[in-house]
N, C-alpha and C positions, 0 to 999 in steps of 0.2 A: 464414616463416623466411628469412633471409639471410645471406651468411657473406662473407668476402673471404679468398681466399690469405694463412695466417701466424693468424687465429685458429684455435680450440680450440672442437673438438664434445667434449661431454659427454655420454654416456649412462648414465642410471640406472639403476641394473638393475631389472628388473620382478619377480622375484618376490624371497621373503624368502633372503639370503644370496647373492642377486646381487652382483656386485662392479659399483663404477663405473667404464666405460670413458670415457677421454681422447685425443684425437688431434687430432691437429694438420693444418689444409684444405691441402691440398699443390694442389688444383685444382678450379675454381669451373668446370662447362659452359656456364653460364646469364649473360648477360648484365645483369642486373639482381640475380643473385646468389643464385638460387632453388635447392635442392637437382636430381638429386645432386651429391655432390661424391664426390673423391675426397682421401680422409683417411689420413691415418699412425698407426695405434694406438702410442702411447707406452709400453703394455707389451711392446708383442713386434715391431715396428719393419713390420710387417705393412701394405701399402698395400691399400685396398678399395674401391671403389665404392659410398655410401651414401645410402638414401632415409630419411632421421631423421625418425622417428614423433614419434608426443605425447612420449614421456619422454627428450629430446633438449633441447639448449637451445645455442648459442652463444656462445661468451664471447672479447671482444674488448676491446681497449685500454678501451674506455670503460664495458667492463661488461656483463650475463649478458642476451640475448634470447632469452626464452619461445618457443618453439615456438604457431603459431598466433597469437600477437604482432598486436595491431590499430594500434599506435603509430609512427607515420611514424619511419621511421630515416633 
């Protein structure tokens, strides 16, 4: 997975009546873009430090990257 400052972490909830969280990459540590980051949750404006498992995906100008993703970006 890779992100860049200004896309949008998704997580899904994992069990049933989980809600999905949204946040926005406020800061990438990793030079090539690798987790964590640290994210803005867009429901409660909440900054965090995040290691995004499997049910996490990225979503950026040009569209949603799968977590574990084998396709050159």
């Amino acid at each position: 997975m890779k992100a860049n400052v200004g896309d949008r972490l998704v997580l899904e909830g994992t069990h049933v009546g989980d809600p999905r969280r949204v946040g926005v990459v406020t800061a990438v540590r990793d030079d090539a873009g690798r987790p964590p980051y640290v994210v803005k949750w867009l429901d409660t404006g909440h900054e965090s430090l995040v290691f995004p498992g499997a049910d996490a995906r990225v979503e950026t100008a040009t569209g949603p990257r799968q977590a574990g993703s084998t396709v050159p970006e």
